[in-house]
C-alpha positions as CSV (number, residue, x, y, z in Angstrom):
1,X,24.8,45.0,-5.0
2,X,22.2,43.2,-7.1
3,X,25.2,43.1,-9.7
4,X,27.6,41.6,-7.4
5,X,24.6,38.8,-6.5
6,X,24.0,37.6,-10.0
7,X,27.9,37.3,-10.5
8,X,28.6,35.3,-7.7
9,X,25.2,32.6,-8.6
10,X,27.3,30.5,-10.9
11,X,29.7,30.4,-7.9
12,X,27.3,29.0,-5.7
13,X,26.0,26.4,-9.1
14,X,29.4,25.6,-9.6
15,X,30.2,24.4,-5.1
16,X,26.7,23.0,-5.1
17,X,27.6,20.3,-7.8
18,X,30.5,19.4,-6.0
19,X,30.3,16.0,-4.4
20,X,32.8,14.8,-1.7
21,X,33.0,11.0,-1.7
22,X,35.2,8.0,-1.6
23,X,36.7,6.4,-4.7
24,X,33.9,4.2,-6.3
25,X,34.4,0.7,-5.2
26,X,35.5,-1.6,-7.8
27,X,33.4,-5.0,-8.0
28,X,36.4,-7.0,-9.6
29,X,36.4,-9.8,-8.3
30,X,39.4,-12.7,-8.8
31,X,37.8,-14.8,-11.7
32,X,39.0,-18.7,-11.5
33,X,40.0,-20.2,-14.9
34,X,37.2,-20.8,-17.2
35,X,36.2,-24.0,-17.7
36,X,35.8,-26.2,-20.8
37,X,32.4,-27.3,-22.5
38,X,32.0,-31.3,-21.6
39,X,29.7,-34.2,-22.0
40,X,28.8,-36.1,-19.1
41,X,28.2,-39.5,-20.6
42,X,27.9,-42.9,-18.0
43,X,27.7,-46.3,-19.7
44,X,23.6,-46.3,-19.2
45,X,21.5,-44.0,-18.5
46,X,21.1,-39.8,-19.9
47,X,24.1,-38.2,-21.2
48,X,24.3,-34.7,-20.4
49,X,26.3,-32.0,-22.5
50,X,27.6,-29.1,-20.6
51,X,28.0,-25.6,-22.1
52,X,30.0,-23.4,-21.0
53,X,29.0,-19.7,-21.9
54,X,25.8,-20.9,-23.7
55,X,22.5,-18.6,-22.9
56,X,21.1,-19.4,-20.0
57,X,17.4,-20.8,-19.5
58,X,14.8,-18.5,-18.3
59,X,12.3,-21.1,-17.5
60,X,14.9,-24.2,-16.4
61,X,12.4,-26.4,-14.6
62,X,10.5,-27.1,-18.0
63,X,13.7,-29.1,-19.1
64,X,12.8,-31.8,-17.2
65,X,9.9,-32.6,-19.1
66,X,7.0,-32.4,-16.6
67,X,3.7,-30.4,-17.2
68,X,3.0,-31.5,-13.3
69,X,6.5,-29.8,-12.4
70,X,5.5,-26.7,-14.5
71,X,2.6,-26.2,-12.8
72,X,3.9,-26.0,-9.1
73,X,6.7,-23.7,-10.0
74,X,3.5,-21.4,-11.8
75,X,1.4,-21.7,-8.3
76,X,4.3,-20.6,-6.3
77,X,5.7,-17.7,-8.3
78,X,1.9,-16.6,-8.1
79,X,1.7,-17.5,-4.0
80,X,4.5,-18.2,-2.2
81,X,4.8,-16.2,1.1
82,X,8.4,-15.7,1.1
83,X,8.5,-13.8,-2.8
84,X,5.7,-11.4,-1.2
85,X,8.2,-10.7,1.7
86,X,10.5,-9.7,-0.7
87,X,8.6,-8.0,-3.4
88,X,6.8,-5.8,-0.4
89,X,10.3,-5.4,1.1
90,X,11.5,-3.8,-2.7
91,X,8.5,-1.4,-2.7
92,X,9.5,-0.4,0.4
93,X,13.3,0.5,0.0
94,X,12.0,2.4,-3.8
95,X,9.4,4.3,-1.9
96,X,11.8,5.1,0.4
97,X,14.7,6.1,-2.1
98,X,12.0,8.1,-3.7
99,X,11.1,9.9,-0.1
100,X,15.1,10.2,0.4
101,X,15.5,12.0,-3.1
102,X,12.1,14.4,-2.8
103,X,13.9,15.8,0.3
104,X,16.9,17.1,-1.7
105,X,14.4,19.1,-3.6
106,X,13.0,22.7,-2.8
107,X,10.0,21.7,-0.1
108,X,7.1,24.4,0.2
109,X,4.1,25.1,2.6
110,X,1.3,26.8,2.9
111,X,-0.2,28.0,6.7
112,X,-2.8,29.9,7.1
113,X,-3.5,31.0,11.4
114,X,-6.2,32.8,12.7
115,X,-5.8,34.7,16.0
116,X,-8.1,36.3,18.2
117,X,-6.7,38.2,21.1
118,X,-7.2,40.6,23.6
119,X,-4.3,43.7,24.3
120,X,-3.9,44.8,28.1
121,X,-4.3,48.3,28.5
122,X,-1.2,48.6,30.0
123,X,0.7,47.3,27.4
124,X,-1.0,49.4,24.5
125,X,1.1,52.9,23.9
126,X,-0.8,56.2,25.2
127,X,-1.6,56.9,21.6
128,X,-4.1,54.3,20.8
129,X,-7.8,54.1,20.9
130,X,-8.0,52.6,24.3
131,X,-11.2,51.2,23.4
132,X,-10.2,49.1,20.7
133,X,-8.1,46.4,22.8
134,X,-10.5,42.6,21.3
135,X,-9.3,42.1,17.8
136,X,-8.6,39.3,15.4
137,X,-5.7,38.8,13.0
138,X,-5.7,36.6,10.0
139,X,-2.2,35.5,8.8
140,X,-1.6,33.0,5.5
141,X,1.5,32.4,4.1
142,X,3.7,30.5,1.7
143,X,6.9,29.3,3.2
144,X,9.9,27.8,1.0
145,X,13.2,26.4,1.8
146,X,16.0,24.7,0.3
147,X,19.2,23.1,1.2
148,X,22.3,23.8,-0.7
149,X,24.2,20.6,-1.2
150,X,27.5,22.0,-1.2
151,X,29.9,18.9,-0.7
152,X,26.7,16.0,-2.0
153,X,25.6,15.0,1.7
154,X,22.2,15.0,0.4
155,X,23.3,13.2,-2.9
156,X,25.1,10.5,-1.1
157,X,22.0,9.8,0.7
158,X,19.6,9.1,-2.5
159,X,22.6,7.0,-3.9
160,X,22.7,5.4,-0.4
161,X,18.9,4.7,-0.7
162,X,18.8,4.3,-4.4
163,X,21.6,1.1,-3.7
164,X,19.7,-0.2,-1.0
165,X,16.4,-0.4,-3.5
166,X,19.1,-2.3,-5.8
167,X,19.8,-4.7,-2.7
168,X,16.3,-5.5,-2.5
169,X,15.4,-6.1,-6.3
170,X,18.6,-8.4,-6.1
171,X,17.1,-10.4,-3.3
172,X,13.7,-10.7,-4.9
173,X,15.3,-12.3,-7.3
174,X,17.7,-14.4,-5.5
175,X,14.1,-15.7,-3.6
176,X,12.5,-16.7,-6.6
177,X,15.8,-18.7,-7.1
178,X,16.0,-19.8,-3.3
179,X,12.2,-20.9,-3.4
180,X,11.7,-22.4,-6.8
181,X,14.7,-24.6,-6.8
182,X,14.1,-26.0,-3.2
183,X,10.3,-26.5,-4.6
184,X,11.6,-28.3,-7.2
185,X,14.1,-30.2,-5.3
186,X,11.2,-31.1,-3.1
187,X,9.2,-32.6,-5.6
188,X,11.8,-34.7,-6.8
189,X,12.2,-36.0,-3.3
190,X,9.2,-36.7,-3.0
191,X,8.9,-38.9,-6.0
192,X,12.1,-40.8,-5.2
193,X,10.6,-41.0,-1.2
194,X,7.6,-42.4,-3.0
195,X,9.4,-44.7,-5.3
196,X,11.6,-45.9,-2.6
197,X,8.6,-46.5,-0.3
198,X,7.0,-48.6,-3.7
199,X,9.7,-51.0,-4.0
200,X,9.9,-51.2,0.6
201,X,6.4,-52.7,-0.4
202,X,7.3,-54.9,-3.1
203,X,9.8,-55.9,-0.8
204,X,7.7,-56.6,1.6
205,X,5.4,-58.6,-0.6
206,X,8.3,-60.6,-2.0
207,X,9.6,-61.4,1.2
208,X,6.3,-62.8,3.0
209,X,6.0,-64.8,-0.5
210,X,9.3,-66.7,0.3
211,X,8.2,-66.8,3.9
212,X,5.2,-68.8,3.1
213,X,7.5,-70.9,0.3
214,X,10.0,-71.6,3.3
215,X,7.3,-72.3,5.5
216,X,5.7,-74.7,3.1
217,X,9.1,-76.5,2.4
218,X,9.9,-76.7,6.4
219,X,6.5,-78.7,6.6
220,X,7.9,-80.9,4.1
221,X,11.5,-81.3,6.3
222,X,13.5,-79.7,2.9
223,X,14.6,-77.0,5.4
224,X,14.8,-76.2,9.2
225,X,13.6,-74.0,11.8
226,X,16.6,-71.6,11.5
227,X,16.0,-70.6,7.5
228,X,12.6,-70.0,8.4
229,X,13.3,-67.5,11.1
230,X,16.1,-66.1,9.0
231,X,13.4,-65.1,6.2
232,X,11.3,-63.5,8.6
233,X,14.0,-61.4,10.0
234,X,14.2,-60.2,6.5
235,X,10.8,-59.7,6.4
236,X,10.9,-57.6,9.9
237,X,13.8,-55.1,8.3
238,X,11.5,-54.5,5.0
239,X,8.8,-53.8,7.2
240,X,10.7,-51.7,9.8
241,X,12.3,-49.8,6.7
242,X,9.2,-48.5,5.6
243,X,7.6,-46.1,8.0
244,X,10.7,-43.8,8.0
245,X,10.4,-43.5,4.1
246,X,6.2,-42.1,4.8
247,X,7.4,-39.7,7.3
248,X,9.7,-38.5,5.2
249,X,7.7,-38.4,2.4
250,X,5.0,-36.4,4.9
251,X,7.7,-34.1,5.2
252,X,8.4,-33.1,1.9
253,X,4.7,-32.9,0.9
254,X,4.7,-30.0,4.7
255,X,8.1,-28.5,2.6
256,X,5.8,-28.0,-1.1
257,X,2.6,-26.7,0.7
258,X,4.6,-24.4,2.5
259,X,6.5,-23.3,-0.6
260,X,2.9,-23.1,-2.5
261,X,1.7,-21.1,0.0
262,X,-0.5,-23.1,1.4
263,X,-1.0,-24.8,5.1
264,X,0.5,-28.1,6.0
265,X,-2.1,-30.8,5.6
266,X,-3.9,-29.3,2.8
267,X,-4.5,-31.3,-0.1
268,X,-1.7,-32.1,-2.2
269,X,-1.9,-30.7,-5.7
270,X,-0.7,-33.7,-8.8
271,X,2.6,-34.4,-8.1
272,X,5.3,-35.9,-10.8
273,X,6.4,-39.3,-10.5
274,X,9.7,-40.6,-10.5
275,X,8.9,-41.9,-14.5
276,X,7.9,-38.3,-15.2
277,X,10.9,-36.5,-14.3
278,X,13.2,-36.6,-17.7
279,X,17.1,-35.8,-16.9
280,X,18.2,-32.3,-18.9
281,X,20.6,-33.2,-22.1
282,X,21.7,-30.0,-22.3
283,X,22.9,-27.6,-19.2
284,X,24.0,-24.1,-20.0
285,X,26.9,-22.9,-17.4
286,X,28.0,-19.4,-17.4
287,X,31.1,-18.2,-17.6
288,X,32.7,-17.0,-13.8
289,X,32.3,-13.7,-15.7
290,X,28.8,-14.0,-15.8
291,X,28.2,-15.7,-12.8
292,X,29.6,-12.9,-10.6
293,X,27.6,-10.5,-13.2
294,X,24.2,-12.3,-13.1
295,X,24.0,-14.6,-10.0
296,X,21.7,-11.8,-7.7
297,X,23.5,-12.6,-4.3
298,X,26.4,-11.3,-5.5
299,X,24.8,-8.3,-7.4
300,X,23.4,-7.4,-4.2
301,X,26.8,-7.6,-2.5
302,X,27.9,-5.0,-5.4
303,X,24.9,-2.9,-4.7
304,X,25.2,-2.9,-1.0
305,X,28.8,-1.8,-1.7
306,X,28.0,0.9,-3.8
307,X,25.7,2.5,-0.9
308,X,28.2,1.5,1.8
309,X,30.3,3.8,-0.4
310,X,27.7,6.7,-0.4
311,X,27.5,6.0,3.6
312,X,30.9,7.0,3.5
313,X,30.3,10.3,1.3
314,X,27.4,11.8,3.2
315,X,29.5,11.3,6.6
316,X,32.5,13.2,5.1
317,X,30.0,16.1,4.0
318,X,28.8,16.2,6.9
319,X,31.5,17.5,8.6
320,X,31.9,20.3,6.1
321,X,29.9,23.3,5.7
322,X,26.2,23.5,4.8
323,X,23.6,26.6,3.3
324,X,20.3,26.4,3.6
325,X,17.9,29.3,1.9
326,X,14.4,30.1,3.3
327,X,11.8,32.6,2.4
328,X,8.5,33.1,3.4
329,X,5.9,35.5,2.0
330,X,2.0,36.1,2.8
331,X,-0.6,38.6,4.3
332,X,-1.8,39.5,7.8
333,X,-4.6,41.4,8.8
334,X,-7.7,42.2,11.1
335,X,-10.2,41.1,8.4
336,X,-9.8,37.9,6.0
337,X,-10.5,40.1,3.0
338,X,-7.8,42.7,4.1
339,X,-4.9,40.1,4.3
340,X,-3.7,41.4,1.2
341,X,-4.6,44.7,1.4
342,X,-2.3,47.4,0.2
343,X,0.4,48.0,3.6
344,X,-0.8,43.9,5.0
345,X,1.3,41.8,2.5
346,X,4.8,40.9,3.9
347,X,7.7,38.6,2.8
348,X,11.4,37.5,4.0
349,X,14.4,35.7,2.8
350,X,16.9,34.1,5.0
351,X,20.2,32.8,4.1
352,X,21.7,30.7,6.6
353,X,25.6,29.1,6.7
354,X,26.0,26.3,9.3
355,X,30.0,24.7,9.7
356,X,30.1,21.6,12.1
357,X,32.7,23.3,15.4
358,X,32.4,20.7,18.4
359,X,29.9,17.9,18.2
360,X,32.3,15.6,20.9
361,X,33.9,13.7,18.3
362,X,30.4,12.2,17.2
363,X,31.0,13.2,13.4
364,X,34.2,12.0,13.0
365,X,33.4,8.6,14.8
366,X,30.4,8.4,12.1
367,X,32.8,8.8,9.6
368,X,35.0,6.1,10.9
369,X,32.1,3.8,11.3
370,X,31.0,4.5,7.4
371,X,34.8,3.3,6.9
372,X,34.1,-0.1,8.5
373,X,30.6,-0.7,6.5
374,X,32.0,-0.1,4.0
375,X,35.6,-2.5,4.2
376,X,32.6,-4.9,5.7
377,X,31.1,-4.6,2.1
378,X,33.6,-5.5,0.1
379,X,34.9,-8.3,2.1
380,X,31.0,-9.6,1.4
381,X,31.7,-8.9,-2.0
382,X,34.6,-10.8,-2.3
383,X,32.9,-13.7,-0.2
384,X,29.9,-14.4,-2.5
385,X,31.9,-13.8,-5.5
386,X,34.0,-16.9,-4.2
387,X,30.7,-19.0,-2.6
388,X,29.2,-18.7,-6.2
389,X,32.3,-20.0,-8.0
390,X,32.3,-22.8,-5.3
391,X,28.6,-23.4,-5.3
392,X,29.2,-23.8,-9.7
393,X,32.5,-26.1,-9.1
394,X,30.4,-28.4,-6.4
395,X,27.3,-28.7,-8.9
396,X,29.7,-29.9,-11.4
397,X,31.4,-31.9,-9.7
398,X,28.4,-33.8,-8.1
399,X,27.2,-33.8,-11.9
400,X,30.2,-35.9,-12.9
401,X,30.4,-38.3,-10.0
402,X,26.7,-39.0,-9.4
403,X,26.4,-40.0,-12.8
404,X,29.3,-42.5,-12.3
405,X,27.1,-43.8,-9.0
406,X,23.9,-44.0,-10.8
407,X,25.9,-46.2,-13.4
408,X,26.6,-48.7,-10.9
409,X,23.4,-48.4,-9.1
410,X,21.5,-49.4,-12.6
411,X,24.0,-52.5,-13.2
412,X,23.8,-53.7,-9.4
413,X,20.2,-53.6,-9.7
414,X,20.3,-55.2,-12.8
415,X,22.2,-57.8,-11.5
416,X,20.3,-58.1,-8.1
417,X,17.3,-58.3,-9.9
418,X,18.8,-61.3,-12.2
419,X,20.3,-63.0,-9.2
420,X,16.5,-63.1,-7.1
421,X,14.9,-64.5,-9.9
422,X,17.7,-67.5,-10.9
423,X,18.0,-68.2,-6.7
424,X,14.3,-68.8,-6.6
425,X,14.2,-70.7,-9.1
426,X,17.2,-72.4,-7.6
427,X,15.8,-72.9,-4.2
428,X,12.6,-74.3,-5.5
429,X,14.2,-77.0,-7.3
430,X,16.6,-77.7,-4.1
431,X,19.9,-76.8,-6.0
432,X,20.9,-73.9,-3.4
433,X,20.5,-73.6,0.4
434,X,17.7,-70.8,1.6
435,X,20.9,-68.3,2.9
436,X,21.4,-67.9,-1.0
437,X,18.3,-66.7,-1.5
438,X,18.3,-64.5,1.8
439,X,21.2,-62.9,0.5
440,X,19.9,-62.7,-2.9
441,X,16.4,-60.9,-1.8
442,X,18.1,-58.5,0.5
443,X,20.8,-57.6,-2.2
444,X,17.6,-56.7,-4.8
445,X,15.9,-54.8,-2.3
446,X,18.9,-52.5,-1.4
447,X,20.1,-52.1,-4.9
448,X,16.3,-50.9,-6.2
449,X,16.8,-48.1,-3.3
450,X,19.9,-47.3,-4.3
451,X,19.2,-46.7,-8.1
452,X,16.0,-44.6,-7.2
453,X,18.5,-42.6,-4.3
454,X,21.1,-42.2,-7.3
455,X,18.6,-41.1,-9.7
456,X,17.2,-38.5,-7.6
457,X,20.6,-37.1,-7.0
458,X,21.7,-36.4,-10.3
459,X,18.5,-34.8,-10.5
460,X,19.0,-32.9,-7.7
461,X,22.1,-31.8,-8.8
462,X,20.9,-30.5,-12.3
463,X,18.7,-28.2,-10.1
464,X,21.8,-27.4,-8.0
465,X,23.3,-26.2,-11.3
466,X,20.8,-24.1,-12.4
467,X,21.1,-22.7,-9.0
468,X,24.5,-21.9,-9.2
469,X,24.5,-20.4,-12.1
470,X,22.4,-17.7,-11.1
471,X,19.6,-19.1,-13.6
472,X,16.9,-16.2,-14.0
473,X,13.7,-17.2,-12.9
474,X,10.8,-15.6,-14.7
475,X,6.7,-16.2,-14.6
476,X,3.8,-15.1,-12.3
């Protein structure tokens, strides 16, 4: 007997490595075509060279120059609320994947009972000493069990587990992405809000100047009523256009303190200006390749996959049969001393097969639902494999044609700017009519807003790049 046991062990080895489970799901997604290295490079301002398959930055925010910048991107690695969401949420899911893969393992206990009981004497047998019927019993002992993973129920479940702890990491990542670009992005709304809320005032202060000068000349009969009032209206619109620019300038300083971790109205910590902000020469892109390899939102897509997959496995084991062995071993006896007395010391081992017969169709509808999760996965796959190549294209593209805008922008102001100062002059000497110069101030003051909104946005878009890319943020 004991022969025919040890022969049929490696058996038992042999079915308990066997795992049933669904092909792996490939992660292949449909690459576009790869594009070519480029050089962005308008008539004025930065050129920017663009290279394709070049090592990405691990700190990207330091390329625009700014030891302000640097330091908000450091305080909100270190305290942002939504990056200690996410790193609690990773411990989580690994603890968990631990606790998942501990209860695959052989789990033991020890109980120890004590009993004190009293024995009708009706129920005692006509030999015993009748007198004897108090007593107390001491009982310890050692139970151990373990489950046989025949067909890798158990195993699916720790890769299940283990994949969702990759999910997580993945999204930790793709939030210290999420929150330091929008921080950044922030900041350089702010400084354009600011800038642009500058020249309102300049605006402002240039316009009540050639009130007063119109004013000054009506007194003299040069010019009527109507140019007057014409120049104030002027006036009005600066002023009108400038509270909007402070709220939302109010807004984007809310939007950093919230991403610093820090309440709204707190004091704002130095901020980079407009001036301070240098435009990045040279931008990395990775290849689609490497986008769909790097960029964590898809990575997590892959990972959910991969335990969508194991979903799938543990449901189809769990229609088939599982063994589970027991044993238990330990003392029992009147006196704690005797438990392990010659004659008190017992001990069992139990060996137990369990087949799935009826269960109303509830296993097989599992198995069906695994099935959907798991077509549900790789359509997500496919879908952030495609927003990433999307989100990279638009970046690009905005790379190209804001730098075409901010061109103009810089020769219209230039122009406008020109045009102000030769009208004034004009209209002092009496050589134009004050409609020239009304034009003339509110074609300067649009086209300074303009080139600060245009600056902005190509560095906005630099940030949307990095972004895109799937830029590694590191620090903290």
């Amino acid at each position: 007997m004991m022969r025919v046991a040890l022969l049929s062990l490696p058996l038992v080895v042999l079915v308990a490595g066997c795992t049933v489970s669904p092909a792996h799901p490939g992660t292949q997604a449909a690459l576009p075509p790869a594009r070519q290295s480029q050089t962005i490079a308008p008539a004025s301002g930065t050129a920017q060279q663009v290279d394709v398959g070049a090592p990405p930055l691990a700190q990207w925010w330091r390329a625009f120059g700014s030891a302000k910048l640097d330091a908000l991107v450091e305080t909100a690695l270190a305290h942002n609320e939504d990056l200690a969401t996410a790193e609690a949420n990773l411990r989580q899911a690994q603890e968990q994947a631990r606790a998942t893969a501990g209860g695959q393992g052989p789990q033991a206990d020890l109980n120890y009972q004590v009993q004190r009981a009293r024995v009708s004497n009706a129920l005692q047998t006509p030999l015993a000493d009748q007198s004897i019927n108090l007593y107390t019993l001491h009982t310890a002992q050692v139970t151990v069990a373990y489950p046989l993973d025949l067909f890798g129920e158990g195993r699916n479940r720790v890769r299940s587990a283990r994949a969702a702890a990759e999910v997580a990491a993945h999204r930790l990542d793709a939030a210290r992405i999420t929150a330091i670009s929008n921080l950044v992005q922030a900041a350089i709304q702010y400084a354009a809000l600011d800038a642009q809320a500058e020249a309102t005032r300049k605006a402002i202060a240039d316009n009540r100047a050639l009130v007063a000068m119109l004013e000054r000349r009506r007194a003299l009969g040069d010019v009527g009523l109507s140019d007057v009032t014409a120049q104030q209206t002027v006036l009005a619109n600066a002023e009108a256009a400038l509270p909007p620019l402070e709220r939302q300038r109010a807004h984007q300083a809310g939007l950093i303190l919230s991403l610093l971790g820090r309440p709204a109205g707190s004091p704002l910590p130095p901020l980079p200006a407009m001036t301070e902000l240098h435009l990045p020469a040279d931008l990395p892109v990775a290849l689609p390749s490497d986008v769909v390899a790097h960029r964590p939102d898809v990575q997590a897509a892959a990972a959910q996959m991969r335990g969508a997959a194991a979903d799938v496995g543990a449901a189809m084991a769990a229609r088939l049969p599982s063994i589970t062995l027991s044993g238990q071993a330990g003392g029992s006896a009147t006196h704690f001393a005797d438990m392990f007395a010659s004659g008190n010391p017992f001990f069992s081992l139990i060996g137990g097969i369990t087949q799935p017969l009826f269960h109303s169709g509830q296993l097989l509808h599992q198995k069906h639902a695994a099935d959907a999760a798991l077509d549900a996965a790789k359509a997500q796959y496919r879908a952030a494999a495609l927003q990433a190549f999307l989100d990279v294209d638009d970046a690009l593209s905005g790379l190209r044609t804001d730098a075409a805008a901010l061109d103009a922008a810089t020769r219209a102001d230039d122009a406008a700017s020109r045009t102000l100062v030769m009208t004034r002059r004009q209209m002092e000497l009496g050589a134009v009519g004050s409609f020239a110069l009304l034009n003339a101030s509110s074609a300067a003051s649009q086209a300074a807003v303009q080139r600060i909104q245009a600056t902005a946005a190509r560095l906005t878009d630099t940030v949307a790049l990095f972004q895109a890319c799937g830029t590694p943020v590191t620090g903290k």
